[in-house]
C-alpha positions in Angstrom: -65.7 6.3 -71.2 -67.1 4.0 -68.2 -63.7 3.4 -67.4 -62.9 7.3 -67.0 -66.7 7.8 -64.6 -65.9 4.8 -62.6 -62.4 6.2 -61.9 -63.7 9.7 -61.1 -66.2 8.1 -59.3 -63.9 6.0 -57.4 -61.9 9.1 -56.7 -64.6 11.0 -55.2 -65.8 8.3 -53.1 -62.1 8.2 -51.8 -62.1 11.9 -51.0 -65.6 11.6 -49.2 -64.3 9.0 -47.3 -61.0 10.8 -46.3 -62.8 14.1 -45.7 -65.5 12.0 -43.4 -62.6 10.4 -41.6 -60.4 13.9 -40.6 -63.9 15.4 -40.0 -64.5 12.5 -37.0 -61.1 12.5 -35.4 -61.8 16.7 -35.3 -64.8 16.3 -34.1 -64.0 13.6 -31.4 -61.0 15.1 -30.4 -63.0 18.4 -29.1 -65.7 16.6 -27.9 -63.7 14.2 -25.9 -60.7 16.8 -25.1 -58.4 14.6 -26.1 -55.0 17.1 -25.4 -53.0 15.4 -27.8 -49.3 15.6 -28.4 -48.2 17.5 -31.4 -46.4 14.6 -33.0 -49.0 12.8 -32.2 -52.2 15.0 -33.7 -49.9 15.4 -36.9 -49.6 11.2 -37.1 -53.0 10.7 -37.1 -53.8 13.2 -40.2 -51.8 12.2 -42.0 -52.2 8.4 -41.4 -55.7 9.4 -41.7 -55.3 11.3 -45.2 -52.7 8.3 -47.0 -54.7 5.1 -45.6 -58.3 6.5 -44.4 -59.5 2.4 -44.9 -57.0 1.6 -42.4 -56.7 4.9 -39.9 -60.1 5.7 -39.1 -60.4 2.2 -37.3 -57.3 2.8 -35.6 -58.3 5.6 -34.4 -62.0 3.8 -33.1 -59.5 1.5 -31.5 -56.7 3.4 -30.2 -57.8 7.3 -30.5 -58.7 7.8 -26.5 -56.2 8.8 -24.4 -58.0 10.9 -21.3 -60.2 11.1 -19.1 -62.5 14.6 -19.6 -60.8 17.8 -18.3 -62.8 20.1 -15.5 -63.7 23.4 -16.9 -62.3 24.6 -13.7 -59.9 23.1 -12.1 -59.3 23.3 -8.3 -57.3 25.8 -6.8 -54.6 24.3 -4.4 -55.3 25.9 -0.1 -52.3 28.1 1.0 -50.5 26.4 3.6 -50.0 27.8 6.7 -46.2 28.4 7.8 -43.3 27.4 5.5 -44.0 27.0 2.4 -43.5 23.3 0.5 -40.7 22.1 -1.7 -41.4 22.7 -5.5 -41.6 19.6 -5.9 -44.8 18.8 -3.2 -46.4 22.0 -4.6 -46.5 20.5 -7.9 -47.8 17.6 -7.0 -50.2 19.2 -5.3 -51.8 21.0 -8.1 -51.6 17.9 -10.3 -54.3 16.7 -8.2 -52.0 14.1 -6.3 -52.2 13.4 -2.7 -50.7 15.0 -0.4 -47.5 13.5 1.5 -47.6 10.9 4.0 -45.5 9.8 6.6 -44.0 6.3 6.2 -41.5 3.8 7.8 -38.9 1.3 7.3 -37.9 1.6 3.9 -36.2 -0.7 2.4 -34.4 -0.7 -1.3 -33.7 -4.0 -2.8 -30.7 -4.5 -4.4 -31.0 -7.3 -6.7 -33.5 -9.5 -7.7 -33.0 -12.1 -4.7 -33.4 -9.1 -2.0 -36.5 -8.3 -4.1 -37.9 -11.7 -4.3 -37.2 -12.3 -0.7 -38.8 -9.1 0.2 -42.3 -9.8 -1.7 -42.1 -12.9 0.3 -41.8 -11.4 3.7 -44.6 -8.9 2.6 -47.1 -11.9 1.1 -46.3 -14.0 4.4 -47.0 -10.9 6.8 -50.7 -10.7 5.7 -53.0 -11.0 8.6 -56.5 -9.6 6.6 -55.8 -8.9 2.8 -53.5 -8.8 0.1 -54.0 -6.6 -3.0 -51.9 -7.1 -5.9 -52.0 -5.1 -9.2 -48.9 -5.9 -12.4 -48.8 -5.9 -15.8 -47.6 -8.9 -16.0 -47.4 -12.5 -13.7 -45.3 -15.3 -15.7 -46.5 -18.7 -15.8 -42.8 -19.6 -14.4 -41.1 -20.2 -11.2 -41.7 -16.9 -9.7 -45.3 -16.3 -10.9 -46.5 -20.1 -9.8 -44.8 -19.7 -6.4 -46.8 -16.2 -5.9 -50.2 -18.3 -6.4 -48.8 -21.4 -4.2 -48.5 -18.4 -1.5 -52.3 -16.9 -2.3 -53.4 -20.2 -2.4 -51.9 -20.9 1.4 -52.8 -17.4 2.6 -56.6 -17.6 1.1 -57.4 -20.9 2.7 -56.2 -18.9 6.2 -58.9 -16.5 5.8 -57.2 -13.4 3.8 -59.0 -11.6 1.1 -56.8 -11.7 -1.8 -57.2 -9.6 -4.9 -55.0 -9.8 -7.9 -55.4 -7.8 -11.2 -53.4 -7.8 -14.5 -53.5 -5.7 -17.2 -55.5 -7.2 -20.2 -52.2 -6.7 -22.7 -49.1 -7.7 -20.2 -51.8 -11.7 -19.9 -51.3 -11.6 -23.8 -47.7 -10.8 -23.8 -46.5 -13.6 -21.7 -48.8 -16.5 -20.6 -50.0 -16.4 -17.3 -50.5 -18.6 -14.5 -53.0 -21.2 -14.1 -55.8 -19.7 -12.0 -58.2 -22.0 -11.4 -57.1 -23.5 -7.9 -56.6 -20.2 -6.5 -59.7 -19.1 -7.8 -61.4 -22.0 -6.0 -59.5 -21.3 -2.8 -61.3 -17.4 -2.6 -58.6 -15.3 -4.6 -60.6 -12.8 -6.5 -59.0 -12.4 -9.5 -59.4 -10.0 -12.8 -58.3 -8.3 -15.9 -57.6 -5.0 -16.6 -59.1 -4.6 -19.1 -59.8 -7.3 -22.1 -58.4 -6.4 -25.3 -61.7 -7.4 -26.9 -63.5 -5.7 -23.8 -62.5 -2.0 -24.9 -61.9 -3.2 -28.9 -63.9 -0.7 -30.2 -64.0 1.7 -27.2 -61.0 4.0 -28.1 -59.0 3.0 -25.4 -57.2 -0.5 -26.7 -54.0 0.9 -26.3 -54.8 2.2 -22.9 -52.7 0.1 -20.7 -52.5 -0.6 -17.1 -48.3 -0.9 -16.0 -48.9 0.0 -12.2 -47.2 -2.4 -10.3 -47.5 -2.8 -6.2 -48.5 -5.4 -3.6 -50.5 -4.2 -0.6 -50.6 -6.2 2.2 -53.3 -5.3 5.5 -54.1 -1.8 4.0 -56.1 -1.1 6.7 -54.8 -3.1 9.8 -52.2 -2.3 12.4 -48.9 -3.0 9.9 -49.8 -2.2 6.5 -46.5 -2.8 3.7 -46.6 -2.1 0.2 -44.3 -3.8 -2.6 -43.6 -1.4 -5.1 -41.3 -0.5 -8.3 -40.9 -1.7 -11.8 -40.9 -5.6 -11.6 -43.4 -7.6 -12.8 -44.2 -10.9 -11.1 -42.1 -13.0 -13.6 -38.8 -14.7 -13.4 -36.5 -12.6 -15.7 -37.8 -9.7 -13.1 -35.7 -11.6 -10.1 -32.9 -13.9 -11.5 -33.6 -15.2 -15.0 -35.2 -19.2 -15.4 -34.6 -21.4 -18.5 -32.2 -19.0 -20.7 -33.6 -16.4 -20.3 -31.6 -13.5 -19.0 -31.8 -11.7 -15.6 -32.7 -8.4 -15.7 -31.6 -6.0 -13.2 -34.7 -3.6 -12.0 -35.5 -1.3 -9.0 -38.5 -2.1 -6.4 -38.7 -1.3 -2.8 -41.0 -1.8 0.5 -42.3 0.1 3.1 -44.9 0.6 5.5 -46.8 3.5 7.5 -49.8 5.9 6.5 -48.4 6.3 2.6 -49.9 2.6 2.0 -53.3 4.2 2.3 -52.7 6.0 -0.9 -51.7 3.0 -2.6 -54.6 1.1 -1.4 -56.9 4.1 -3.0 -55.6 4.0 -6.1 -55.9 0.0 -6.5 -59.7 0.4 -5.2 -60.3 2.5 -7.8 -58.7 0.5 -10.8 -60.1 -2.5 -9.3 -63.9 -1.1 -9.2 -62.7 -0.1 -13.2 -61.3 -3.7 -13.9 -64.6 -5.3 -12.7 -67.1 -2.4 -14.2 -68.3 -1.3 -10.3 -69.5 1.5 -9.3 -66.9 3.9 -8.6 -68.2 7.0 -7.1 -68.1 6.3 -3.9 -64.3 5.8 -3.8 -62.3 7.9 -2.1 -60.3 10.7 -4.1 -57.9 13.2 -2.6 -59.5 16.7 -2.8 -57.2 19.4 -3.5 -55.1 19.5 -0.1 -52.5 22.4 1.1 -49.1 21.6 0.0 -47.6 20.4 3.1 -44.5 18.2 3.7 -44.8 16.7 7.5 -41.9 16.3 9.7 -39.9 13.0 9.1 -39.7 10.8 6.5 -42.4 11.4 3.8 -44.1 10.4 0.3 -46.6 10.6 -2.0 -48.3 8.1 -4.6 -48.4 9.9 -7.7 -50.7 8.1 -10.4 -50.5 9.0 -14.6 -52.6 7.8 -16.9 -56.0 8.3 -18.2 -57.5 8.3 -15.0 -55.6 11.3 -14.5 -56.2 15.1 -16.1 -52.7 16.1 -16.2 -49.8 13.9 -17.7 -48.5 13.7 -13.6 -44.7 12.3 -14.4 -44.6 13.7 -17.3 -44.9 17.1 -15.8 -43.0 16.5 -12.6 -40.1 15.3 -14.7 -39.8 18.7 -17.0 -40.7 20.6 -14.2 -37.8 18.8 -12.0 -35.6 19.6 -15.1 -36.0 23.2 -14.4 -35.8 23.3 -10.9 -32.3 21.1 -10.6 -29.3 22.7 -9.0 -26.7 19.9 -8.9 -27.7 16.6 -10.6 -30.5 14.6 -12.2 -29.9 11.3 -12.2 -32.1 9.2 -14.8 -32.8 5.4 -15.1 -34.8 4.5 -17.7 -34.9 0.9 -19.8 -36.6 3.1 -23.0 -35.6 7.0 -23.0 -37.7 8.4 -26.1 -38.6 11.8 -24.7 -40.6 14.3 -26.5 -39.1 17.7 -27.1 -40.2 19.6 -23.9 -38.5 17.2 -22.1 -35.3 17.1 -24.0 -35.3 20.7 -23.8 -35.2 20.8 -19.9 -33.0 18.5 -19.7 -30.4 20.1 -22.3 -30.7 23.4 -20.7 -30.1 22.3 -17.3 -27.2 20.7 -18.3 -26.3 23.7 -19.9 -26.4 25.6 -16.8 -23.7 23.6 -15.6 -26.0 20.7 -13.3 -24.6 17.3 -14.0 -27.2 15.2 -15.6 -26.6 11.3 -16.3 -28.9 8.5 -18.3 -28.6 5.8 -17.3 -30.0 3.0 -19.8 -29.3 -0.5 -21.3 -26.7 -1.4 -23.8 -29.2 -3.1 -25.7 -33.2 -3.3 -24.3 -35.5 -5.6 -24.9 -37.5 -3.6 -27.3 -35.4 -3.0 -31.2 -37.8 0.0 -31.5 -37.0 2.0 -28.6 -33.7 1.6 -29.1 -33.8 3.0 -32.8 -35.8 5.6 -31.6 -33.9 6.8 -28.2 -30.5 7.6 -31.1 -31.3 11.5 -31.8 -32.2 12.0 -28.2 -28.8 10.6 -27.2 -27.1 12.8 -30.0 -28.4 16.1 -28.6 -27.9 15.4 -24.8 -24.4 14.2 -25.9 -24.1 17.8 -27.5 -25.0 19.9 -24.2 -22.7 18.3 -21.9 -25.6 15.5 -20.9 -23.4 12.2 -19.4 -24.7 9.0 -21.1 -24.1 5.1 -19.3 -25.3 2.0 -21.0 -25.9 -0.6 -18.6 -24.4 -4.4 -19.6 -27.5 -6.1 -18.9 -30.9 -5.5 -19.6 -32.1 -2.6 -16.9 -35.2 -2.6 -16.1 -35.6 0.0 -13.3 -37.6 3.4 -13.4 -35.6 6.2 -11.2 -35.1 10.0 -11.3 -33.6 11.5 -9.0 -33.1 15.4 -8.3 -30.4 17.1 -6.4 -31.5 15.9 -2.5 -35.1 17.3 -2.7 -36.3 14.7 -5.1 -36.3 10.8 -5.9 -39.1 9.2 -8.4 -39.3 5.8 -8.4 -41.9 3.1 -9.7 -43.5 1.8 -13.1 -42.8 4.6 -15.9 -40.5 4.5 -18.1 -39.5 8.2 -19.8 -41.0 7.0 -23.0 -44.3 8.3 -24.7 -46.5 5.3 -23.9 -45.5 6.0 -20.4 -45.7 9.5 -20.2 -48.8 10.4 -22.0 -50.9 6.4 -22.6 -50.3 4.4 -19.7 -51.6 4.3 -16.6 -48.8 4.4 -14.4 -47.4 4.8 -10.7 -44.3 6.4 -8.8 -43.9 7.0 -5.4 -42.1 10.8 -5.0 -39.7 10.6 -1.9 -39.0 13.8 -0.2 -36.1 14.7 2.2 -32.3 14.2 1.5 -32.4 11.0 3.9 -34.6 8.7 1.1 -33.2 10.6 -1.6 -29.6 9.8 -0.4 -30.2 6.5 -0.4 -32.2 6.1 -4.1 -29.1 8.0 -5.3 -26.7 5.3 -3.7 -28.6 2.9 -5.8 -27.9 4.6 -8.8 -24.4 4.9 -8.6 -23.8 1.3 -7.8 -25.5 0.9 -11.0 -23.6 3.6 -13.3 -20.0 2.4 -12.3 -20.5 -0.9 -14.0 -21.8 0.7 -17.4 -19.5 2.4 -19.7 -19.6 5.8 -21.1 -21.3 6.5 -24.2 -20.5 8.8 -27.2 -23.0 9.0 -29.6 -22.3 9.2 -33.5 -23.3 10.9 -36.5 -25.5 8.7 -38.1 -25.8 7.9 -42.2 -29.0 8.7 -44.2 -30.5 5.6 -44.8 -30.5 5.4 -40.2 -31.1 8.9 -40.1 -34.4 8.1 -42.0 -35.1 4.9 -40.2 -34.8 7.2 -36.4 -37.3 9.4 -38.3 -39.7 6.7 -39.5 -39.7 5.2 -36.4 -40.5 8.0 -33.9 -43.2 8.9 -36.1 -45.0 5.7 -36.3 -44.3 4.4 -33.4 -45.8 7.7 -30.9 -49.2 5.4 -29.9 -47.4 1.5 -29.6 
C-alpha cells in the first residue's frame, strides 16, 4: 500500500513539475516576445514534457533569443525621385542603414591575398584599430596579429579587440598579457558563465571585421567569414587549409561598421549604451557610384535581417542565385523560395563542402539537398573545406560576410554581411563564385534508407538551438 501512494505521489509530483515547467516557457515566451520558430517552439515542449528535470534549465540557459519587439514599428520616409532596388527597400524596413558610398574594393582570393591584405590594413593604422571575431588561434596567424597590436599600441593607436565568449573556448586563444600591458583593450563577448543563467548562453557573437582609422582621413575595414586562425589562411601543423571569402574596402560604409562594433563593444564590457548612435529609419535611397550597407542579425536586431533578405531575394530572382554556404540547413520558408524560383526557370546553385567540419550539419543539410535536387536546384560540393558566406542575386544583389544559411545563423547568432549593390560589385562576387564551382563536382542526391531517414529526422529536431 505505501508502495502504491508513494508511486502516485511520485506521479503527481512529476505532473506538477511538468505542468510548472510548459506554464514558464508560455509564460516567458509572451512576456519576452520571444518569436520563435515553429520547429523550434514544438522542440521545447516536447523536450519540456519527456525530460522536464532536464529542459526547464535548458531553457533558463538557452531560451532567449531577441531583443523586445516595438509595438510600433517605424514607418520607412518615401524617397524622393526613383524609387530603390528591392533589395535597399528591404533593408530599409529591416531597420538597417541606409547605403553608403565606398571605394577600392578588393576581393581576396585565397587565404595568402587575405592574410596579406589584413596586414596592409593593421599596418595602415594611424589612430585605432578595432577588431571583433569569433575566434583568434593561439597559432602562427593569431600570435602574429598580437606581435602587430603589440608594435602598433606602443606607436600610440588605440587598439580594441573582442572575441566571442564560445569561439575562446572552442580553440585556445592567444596569450594576452603583453599586449594587454602594451594598451590593447581587450574583452570577451560574452562569458559563458557570464550569461549562464541569463537565457542567452547560446547567444553567440560570429561578426567578424577589422576596422582600421574609423574616423580619420582613410578609414578600411577587413571583412568576411575568416576568423583570425591559421586553417582560415593556409592550414599550420596538419591541419587543413580551408578556402573562405573576406574582402577590404574603404570610404563612408566603414562608419557603419564602426557603429555596430561600438555598440557590441559597450555590450561586451556592460557600458552604457544609449548614447550610441543607431540609424533611424532613413528613405530608401541608393547613391550614385559604388555603394553598400552593413546589415547586422542577431538578437540585437528585431527582425531575423539575413534571414529575411535571403527568402525575400528568393522571390525577387530573375536569372540566378548563387549560394555559398559551409552548413546549408534551411528552414522551410526558405527552401520554399528557393524551390519555387527554381521552378520558374532561374538557375539557382549551392555551393557547399564535400565534407564540413561539422558531422551534424552535414546529416542534417541531406533532405534539403533531396528537394532542391527535385525542382531543378544545381548542387556543387567543394573538395576542400569551404568556409565562405556568399549569395548572390541576379546583378542587383551580392551578400557577403559571417552567416552561414543555417538556423544558428539565421535566427541565434549575431551576425554581419555587407549587401553590395550595382552590377559592377556584384559582377565581381559572382566571378568569385564561379572560380570556386568549376572545381567541385555535381551532386545527385539519393534516396535514403530508414534507419538515415530517421537519423536526418532526429537530428534536425534536436539539433534547431546548437
Amino acid at each position: 500500500m505505501n508502495t502504491g501512494l508513494t508511486a502516485i505521489y511520485g506521479l503527481t509530483l512529476h505532473g506538477l513539475i511538468t505542468m510548472l515547467a510548459l506554464l514558464l516557457y508560455v509564460v516567458a515566451s509572451h512576456a519576452l516576445h520571444q518569436r520563435r520558430h515553429p520547429a523550434a517552439a514544438i522542440a521545447w515542449v516536447l523536450f519540456i514534457v519527456l525530460v522536464p528535470y532536464v529542459a526547464l534549465p535548458s531553457f533558463l540557459v538557452f531560451g532567449s533569443r531577441k531583443q523586445l519587439r516595438p509595438s510600433v514599428l517605424p514607418r520607412i520616409p518615401e524617397a524622393a525621385g526613383n524609387p530603390a532596388p528591392w533589395a535597399v527597400q528591404t533593408a530599409a524596413a529591416l531597420g538597417q542603414p541606409a547605403p553608403s558610398t565606398y571605394r577600392d574594393l578588393s576581393l581576396h582570393a585565397d587565404g595568402s591575398e587575405a592574410l596579406a591584405a589584413l596586414w596592409r590594413v593593421i599596418d595602415a593604422a594611424e589612430e585605432s584599430i578595432a577588431i571583433c571575431s569569433f575566434i583568434v588561434g593561439r597559432d602562427a596567424v593569431g600570435d602574429a596579429v598580437v606581435a602587430r597590436l603589440v608594435a602598433k599600441a606602443k606607436a600610440g593607436v588605440r587598439i580594441r579587440v573582442m572575441v566571442d565568449g564560445w569561439g575562446q573556448l572552442m580553440r585556445r586563444p592567444p596569450d594576452m598579457r603583453l599586449a594587454i600591458r602594451a594598451g590593447v583593450q581587450y574583452a570577451v563577448f560574452v562569458s559563458v558563465w557570464r550569461v549562464l543563467f541569463r537565457a542567452r548562453s547560446n547567444l553567440r557573437d560570429h561578426r567578424k571585421m577589422v576596422i582600421v582609422d574609423a574616423y580619420g582621413r582613410r578609414p578600411l575595414l577587413w571583412c568576411g567569414g575568416r576568423n583570425l586562425a591559421s586553417e582560415y589562411f593556409g592550414g599550420e601543423r596538419g591541419r587543413a587549409a580551408w578556402q573562405d571569402l573576406t574582402f577590404d574596402l574603404g570610404g563612408e560604409l566603414v562608419t557603419q561598421a564602426i557603429e555596430l562594433f561600438e555598440r557590441d563593444w559597450a555590450y561586451a564590457n556592460r557600458l552604457d549604451r544609449e548614447g550610441l548612435s543607431r540609424s533611424a529609419a532613413q528613405p530608401a535611397v541608393l547613391p550614385p557610384g559604388a555603394a553598400a550597407q552593413v546589415v547586422a542579425s542577431g538578437p540585437d536586431q528585431v527582425d531575423d535581417t539575413v534571414y529575411t533578405l535571403l527568402v525575400t531575394s528568393a522571390y525577387q530572382a530573375r536569372t540566378r542565385i548563387q549560394l555559398c554556404t559551409p552548413y546549408f540547413v534551411p528552414d522551410s520558408a526558405l527552401l520554399m523560395a528557393l524551390s519555387l524560383a527554381a521552378r520558374r526557370g532561374v538557375v539557382v546553385d549551392v555551393l557547399i563542402p564535400a565534407r564540413s567540419n561539422h558531422r551534424m550539419s552535414d546529416i542534417a543539410r541531406r533532405r534539403a539537398l533531396r528537394t532542391l535536387a527535385a525542382t531543378g536546384v544545381r548542387i556543387w560540393l567543394a573538395p576542400q573545406m569551404l568556409h565562405a558566406k556568399l549569395a548572390v542575386i541576379d546583378d542587383t544583389l551580392a551578400l557577403a560576410g559571417s552567416a552561414n544559411i543555417d538556423s544558428r545563423s539565421l535566427f541565434l547568432n549575431y551576425e554581419l554581411m555587407v549587401a553590395f549593390h550595382g552590377a559592377a560589385a556584384v559582377g565581381r562576387f559572382a566571378a568569385w563564385y564561379e572560380r570556386e564551382r568549376v572545381l567541385a563536382t555535381r551532386h545527385q542526391p539519393t534516396s535514403p534508407g530508414l534507419l538515415a531517414d530517421v537519423a536526418e529526422g532526429l537530428v534536425l529536431w534536436a539539433g534547431f538551438q546548437l
